[in-house]
KESE-962037 format. One record per residue (C-alpha): x, y, z; residue number from 1. Coordinates in Angstrom, 3 decimals. Layout:
% residues N
DRENRO         px         py         pz   num
DRENRO          X          Y          Z   NUM
...
This chain:
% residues 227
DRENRO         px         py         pz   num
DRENRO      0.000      0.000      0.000     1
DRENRO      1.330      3.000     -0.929     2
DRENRO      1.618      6.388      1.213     3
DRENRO     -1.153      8.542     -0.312     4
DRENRO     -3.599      5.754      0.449     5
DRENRO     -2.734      5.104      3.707     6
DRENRO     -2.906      8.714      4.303     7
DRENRO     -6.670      9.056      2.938     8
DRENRO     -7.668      5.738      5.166     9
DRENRO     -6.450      7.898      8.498    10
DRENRO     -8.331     11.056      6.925    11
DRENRO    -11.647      9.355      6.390    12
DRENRO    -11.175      7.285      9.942    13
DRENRO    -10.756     10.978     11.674    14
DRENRO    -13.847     12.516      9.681    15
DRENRO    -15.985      9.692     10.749    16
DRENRO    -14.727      9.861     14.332    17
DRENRO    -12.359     13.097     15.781    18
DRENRO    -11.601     12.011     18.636    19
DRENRO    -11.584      8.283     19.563    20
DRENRO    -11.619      6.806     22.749    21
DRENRO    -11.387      3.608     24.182    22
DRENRO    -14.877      1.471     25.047    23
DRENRO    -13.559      0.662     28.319    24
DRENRO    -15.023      2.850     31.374    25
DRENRO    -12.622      4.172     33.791    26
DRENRO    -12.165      7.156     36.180    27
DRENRO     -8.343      7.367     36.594    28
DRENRO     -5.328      6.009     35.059    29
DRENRO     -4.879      3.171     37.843    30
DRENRO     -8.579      2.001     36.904    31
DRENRO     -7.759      2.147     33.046    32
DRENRO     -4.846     -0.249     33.849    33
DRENRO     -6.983     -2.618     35.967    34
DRENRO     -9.541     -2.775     33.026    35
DRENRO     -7.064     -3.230     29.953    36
DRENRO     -5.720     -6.039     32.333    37
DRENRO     -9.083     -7.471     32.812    38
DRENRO     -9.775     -7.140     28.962    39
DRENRO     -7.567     -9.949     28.082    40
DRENRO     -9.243    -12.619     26.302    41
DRENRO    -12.459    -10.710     27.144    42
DRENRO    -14.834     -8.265     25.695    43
DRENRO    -15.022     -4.318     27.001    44
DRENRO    -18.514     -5.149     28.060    45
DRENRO    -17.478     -8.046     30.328    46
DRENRO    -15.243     -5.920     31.589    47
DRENRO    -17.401     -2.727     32.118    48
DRENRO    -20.107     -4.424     33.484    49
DRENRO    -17.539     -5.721     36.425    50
DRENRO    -16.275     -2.672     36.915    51
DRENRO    -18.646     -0.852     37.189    52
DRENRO    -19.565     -2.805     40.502    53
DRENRO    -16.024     -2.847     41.217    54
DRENRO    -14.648      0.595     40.717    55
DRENRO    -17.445      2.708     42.770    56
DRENRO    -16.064      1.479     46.464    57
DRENRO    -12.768     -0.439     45.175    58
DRENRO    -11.421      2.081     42.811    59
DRENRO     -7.938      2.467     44.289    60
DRENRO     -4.700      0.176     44.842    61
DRENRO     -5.419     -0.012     48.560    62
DRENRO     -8.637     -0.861     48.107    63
DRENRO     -8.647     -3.613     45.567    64
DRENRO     -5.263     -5.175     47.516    65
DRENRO     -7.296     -5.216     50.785    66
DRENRO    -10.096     -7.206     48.887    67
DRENRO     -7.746     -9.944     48.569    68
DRENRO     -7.815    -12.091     45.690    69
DRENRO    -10.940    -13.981     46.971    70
DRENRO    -12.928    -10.474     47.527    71
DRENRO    -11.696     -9.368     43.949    72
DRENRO    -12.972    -12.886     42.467    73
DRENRO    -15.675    -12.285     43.710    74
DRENRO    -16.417     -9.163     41.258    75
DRENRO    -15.020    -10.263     38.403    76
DRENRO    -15.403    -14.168     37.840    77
DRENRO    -17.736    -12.834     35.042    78
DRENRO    -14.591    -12.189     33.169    79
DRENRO    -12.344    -15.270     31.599    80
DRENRO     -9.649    -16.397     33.531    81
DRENRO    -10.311    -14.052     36.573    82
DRENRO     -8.391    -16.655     38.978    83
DRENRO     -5.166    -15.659     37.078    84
DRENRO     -6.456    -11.850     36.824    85
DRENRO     -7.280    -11.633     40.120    86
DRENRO     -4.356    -12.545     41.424    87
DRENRO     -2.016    -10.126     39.167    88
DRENRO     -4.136     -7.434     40.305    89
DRENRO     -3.775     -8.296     43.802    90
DRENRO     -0.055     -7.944     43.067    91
DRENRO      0.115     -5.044     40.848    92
DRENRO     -1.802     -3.454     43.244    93
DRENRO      0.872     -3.923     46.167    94
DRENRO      3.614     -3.184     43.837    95
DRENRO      2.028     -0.210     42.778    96
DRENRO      1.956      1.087     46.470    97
DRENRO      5.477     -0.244     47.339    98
DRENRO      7.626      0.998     44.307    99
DRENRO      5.477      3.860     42.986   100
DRENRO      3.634      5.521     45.569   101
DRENRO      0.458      4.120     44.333   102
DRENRO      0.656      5.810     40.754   103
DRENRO      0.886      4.068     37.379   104
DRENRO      4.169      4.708     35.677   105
DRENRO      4.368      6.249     32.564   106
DRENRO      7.153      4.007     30.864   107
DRENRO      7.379      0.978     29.487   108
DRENRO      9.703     -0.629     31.808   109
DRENRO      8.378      0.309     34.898   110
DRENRO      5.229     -0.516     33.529   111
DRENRO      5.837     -4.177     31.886   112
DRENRO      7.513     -5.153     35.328   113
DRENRO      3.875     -4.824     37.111   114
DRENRO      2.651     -8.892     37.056   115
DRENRO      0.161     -9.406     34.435   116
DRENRO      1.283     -6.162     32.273   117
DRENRO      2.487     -6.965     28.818   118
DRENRO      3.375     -5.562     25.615   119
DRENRO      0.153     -4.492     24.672   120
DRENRO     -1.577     -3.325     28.058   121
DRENRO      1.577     -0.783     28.601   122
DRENRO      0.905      0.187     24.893   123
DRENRO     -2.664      0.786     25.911   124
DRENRO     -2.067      2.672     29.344   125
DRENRO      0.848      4.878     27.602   126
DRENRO     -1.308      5.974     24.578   127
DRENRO     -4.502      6.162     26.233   128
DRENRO     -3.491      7.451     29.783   129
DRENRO     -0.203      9.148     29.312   130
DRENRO     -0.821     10.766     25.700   131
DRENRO      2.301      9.015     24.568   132
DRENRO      2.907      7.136     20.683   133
DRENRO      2.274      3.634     21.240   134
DRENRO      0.383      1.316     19.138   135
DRENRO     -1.385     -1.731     20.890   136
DRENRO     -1.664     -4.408     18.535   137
DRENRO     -4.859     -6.888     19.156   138
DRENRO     -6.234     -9.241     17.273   139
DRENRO     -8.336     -6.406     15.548   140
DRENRO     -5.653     -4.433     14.732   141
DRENRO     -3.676     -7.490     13.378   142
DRENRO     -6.621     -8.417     11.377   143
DRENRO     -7.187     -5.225      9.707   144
DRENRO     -3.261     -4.237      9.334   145
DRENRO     -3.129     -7.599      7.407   146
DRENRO     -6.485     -7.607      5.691   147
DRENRO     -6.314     -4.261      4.054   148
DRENRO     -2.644     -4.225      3.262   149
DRENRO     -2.220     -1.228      5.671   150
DRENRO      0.719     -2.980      7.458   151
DRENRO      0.705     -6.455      6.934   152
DRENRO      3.182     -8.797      9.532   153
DRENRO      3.493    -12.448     10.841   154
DRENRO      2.957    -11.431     14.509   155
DRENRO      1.642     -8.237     16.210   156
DRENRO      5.098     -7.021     17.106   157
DRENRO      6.066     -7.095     13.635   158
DRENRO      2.680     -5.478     12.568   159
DRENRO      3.215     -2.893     15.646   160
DRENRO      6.734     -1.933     14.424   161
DRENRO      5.485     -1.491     10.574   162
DRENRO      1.742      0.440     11.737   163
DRENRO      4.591      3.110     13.738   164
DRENRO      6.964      3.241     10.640   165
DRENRO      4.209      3.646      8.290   166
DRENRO      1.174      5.504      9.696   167
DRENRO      1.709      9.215      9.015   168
DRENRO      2.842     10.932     12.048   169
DRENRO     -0.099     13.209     12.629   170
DRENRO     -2.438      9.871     13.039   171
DRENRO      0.112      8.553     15.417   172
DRENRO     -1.527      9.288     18.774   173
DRENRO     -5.035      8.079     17.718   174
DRENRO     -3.861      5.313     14.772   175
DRENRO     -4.574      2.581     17.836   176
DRENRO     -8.469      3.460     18.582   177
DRENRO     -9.329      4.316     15.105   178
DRENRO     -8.299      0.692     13.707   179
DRENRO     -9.501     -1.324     16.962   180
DRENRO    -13.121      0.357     16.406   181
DRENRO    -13.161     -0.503     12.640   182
DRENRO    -11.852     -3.924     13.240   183
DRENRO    -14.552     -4.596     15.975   184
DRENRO    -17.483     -3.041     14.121   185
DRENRO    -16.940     -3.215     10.482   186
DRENRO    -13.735     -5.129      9.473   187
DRENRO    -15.418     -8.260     11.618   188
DRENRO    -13.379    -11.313     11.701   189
DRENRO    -15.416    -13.854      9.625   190
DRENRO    -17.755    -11.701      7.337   191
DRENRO    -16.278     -8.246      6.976   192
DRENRO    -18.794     -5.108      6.573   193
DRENRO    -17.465     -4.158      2.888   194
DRENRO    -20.525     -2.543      1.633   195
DRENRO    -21.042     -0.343      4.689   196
DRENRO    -17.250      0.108      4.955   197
DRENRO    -16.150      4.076      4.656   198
DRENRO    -12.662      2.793      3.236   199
DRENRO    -13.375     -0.148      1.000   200
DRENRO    -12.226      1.431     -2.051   201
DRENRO     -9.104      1.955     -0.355   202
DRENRO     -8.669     -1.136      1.078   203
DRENRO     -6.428     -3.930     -0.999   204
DRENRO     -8.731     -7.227      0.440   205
DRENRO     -9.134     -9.291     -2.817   206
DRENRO    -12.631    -11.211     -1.350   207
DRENRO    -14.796     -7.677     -0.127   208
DRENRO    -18.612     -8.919      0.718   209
DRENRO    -20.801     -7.765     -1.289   210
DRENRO    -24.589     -6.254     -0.488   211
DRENRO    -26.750     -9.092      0.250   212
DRENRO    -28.749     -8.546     -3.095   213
DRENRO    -25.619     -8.001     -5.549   214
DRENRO    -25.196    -10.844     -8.417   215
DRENRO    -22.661    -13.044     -7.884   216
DRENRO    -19.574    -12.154    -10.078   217
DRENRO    -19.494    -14.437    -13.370   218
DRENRO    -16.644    -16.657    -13.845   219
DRENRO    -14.962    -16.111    -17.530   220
DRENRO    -16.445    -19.593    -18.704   221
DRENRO    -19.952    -18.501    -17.877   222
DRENRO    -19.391    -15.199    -19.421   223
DRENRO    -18.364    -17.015    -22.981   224
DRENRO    -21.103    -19.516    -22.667   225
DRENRO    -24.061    -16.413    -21.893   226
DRENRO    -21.965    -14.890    -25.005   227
């Protein structure tokens, strides 16, 4: 894909939507790390619907780590593998309050060292949070990146490094929300939302879906034969 196209996807994705945000609710940066942690493997609205019982009295790393990981279980077993989240909380939490004064880092180190923090939650918390270029490659991203030839890779660090090389530099800071939302809503995994899609034109997928009442395309032998 060449430059000017990949400029006129970002322009049409910022038309549509100015100012992105993410669909998971939070009130401070510690809750949006809790949540992106509690995201993995999970849907925003799993997540939102246990936080929003969990946030209104728990909402802080002293409160959550006194829960325990049996009171925090307790909110979020709605959530996949909440045995395993619940128990990085419980220990982000504490580390949270013995190395940083109970405030979320803003760098990747610092951040990636907290238990249950990868790659791609720092990437979240230090675009999302902290304002900073970072580009949090799920499997939406990596679907759409490869799909429309935007940045196409093997693995989402390879997709991550291309999307920052190649995405022009005023896009940078909102690049991540923009292609998560049209990967979740229109660029859907198993039957993509072509005719509805503001950049299909643009896009270099060979199989695009066509409107549910379009003729089927003819293959060259029945065009000679209906010739």
């Amino acid at each position: 894909m060449n430059p000017a196209k990949r400029k006129e996807i970002f322009e049409r994705l910022r038309a549509a939507n100015p100012t992105p945000q993410t669909e998971l609710e939070y009130g401070s940066t510690f809750q949006l790390l809790i949540a992106v942690m509690l995201s993995a493997q999970a849907t925003d609205k799993s997540v939102n619907l246990a936080t929003r019982r969990l946030f209104p009295e728990h909402g802080t790393p002293e409160k959550i780590l006194a829960l325990g990981e049996e009171g925090l279980s307790a909110y979020i077993r709605t959530i996949g593998l909440y045995k395993t989240k619940a128990k990085n909380v419980i220990a982000t939490c504490r580390l949270l309050l013995e190395r940083h004064g109970g405030e979320v880092p803003a760098d990747r180190e610092a951040l990636e060292a907290l238990p249950g923090v990868g790659r791609k939650t720092a990437n979240v918390v230090l675009n999302t949070a902290f304002r900073q270029v970072a580009m949090a490659v799920d499997t939406h991203i990596f679907r759409v990146s490869n799909r429309t030839g935007l940045a196409p890779g093997k693995n989402v660090v390879e997709v991550e490094r291309k999307l920052l090389k190649v995405v022009p530099k005023e896009f940078l800071l909102d690049a991540h929300h923009w292609l998560i939302l049209h990967g979740r809503y229109v660029c859907v995994a198993r039957t993509p939302k072509c005719p509805q899609c503001g950049i299909a034109d643009l896009c270099e997928y060979r199989d695009k879906t066509r409107p549910a009442d379009a003729p089927a395309p003819r293959s060259r032998a029945g065009a000679r034969r209906a010739a």
